[in-house]
C-alpha positions in Angstrom: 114.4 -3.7 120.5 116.9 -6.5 121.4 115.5 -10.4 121.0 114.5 -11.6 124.3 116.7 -14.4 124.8 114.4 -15.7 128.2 111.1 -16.0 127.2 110.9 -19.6 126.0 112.7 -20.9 129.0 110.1 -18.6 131.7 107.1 -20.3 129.8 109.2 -24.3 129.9 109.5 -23.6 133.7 105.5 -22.8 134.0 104.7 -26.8 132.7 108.0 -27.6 135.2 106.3 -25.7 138.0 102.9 -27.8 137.4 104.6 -31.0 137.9 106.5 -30.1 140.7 102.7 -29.1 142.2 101.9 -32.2 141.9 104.9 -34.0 143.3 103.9 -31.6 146.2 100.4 -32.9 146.7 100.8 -36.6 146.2 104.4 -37.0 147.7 103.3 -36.8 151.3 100.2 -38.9 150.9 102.7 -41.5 149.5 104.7 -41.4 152.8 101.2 -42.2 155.1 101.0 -45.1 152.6 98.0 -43.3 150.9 98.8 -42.7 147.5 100.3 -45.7 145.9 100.4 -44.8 142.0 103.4 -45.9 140.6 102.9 -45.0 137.7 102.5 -41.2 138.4 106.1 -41.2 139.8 107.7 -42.8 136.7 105.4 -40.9 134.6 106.7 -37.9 136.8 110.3 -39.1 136.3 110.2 -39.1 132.4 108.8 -35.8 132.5 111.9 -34.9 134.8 114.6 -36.2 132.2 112.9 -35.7 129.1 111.1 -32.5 129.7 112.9 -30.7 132.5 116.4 -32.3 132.2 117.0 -33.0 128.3 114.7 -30.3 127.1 115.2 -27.2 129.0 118.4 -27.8 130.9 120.0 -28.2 127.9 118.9 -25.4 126.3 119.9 -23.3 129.2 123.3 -25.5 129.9 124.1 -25.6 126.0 123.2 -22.4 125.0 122.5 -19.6 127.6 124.8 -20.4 130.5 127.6 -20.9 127.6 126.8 -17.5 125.8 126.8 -16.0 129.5 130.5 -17.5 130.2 131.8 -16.6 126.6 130.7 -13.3 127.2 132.8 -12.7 130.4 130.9 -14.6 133.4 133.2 -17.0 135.1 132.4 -20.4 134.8 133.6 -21.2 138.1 132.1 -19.8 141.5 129.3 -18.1 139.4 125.6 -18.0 139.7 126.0 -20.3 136.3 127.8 -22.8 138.4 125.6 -22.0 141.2 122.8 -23.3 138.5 124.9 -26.4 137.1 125.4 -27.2 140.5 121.5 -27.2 141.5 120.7 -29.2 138.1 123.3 -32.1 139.3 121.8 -32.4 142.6 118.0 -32.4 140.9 119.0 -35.5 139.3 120.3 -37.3 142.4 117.2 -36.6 144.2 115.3 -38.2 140.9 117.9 -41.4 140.9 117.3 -42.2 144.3 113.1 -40.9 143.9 113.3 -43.9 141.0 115.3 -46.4 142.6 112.6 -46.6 146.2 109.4 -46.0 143.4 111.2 -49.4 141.4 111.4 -51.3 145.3 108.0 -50.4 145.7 106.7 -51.8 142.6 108.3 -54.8 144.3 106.0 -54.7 147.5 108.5 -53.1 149.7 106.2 -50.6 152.2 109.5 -49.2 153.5 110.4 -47.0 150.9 107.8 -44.9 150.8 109.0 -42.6 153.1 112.2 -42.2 150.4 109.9 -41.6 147.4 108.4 -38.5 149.5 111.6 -37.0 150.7 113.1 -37.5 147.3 110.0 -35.9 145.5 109.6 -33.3 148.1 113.3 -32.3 148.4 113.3 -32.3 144.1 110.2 -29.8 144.3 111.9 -27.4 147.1 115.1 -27.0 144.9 113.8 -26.4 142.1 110.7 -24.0 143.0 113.8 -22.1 144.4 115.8 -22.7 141.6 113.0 -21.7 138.8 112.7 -18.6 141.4 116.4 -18.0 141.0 116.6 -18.3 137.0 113.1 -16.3 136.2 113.5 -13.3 138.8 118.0 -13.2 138.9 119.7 -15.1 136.2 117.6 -14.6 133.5 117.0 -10.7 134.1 121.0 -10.5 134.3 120.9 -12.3 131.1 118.8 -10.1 129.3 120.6 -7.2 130.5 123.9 -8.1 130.0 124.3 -10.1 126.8 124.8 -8.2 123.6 122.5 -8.0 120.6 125.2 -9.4 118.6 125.0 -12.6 120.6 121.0 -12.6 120.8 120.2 -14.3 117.2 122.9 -17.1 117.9 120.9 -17.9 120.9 117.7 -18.2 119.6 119.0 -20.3 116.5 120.9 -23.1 119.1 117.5 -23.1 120.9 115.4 -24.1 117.4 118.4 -27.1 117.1 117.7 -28.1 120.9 114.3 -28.1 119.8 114.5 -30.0 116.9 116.5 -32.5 118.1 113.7 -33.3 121.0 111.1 -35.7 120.0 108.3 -33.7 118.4 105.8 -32.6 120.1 107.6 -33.0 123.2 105.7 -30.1 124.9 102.3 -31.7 124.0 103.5 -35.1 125.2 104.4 -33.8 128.4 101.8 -31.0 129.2 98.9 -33.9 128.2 100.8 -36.2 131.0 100.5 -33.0 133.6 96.6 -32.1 132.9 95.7 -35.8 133.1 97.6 -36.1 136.7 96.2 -32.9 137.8 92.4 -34.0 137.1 93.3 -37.7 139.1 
């Protein structure tokens, strides 16, 4: 039976999918002027870098979308640039999310409109995104890359891993339950 390679990253993207849920429910009470909690959307932003970005994307830029490219896929006009592409434009949405969230800490009302669109337009790509990598890439992956490449894979995700803060996944999934009780 060959090592599944996609397992981890299926159950990373089930905390990612809970915040994003909750970007979804509070985003567009923000824009009626409703929901005014900082602090969630910088909360939500760490989790976005930290969690989302440095943790998972890494592991899948790093180490699965390279093992998919060494083992034949082009890097270029590829569903793995398709993927870089989508993580690139996640984190221009959270730049510009952070940047209105910092003006309204400052008492600008204006910008609350830009927090929603920012947060809202992060949660549509990647919901489609996550759809994209658990029902396309990651089945393709499975398929396609060889046995001989599997225990390489698993061993670069335990350094990604290890290289995280500990308890990273605590950290972040106690931040998620605590919003999702507010």
């Amino acid at each position: 039976m060959k090592a599944d390679i996609t397992k981890a990253l299926v159950e990373e993207h089930q905390l990612i999918l809970r915040m994003i849920g909750l970007l979804e429910k509070n985003a567009p009470q923000t824009a009626a002027g409703d929901y005014r909690n900082w602090q969630f959307y910088l909360d939500g932003i760490e989790f976005i870098r930290n969690y989302a970005d440095r943790y998972h994307h890494a592991k899948e830029e790093d180490v699965l979308f390279k093992a998919l490219v060494d083992n034949g896929m082009p890097k270029d006009n590829s569903p793995v640039a398709a993927m870089l592409m989508e993580h690139d434009h996640g984190r221009e949405f959270v730049r510009t999310m952070e940047a209105a969230v910092k003006e309204a800490q400052a008492g600008r009302t204006d910008v609350y409109p830009v927090i929603a669109e920012n947060a809202l337009g992060y949660a549509a790509l990647l919901r489609d995104h996550i759809s994209k990598e658990d029902n396309i890439l990651y089945p393709l992956s499975e398929r396609v890359l060889p046995e001989t490449m599997r225990p390489g894979i698993l061993e670069a995700y335990e350094v990604a891993e290890a290289q995280a803060p500990a308890e990273i996944e605590e950290r972040y999934r106690t931040i998620v339950e605590r919003y999702e009780q507010e």
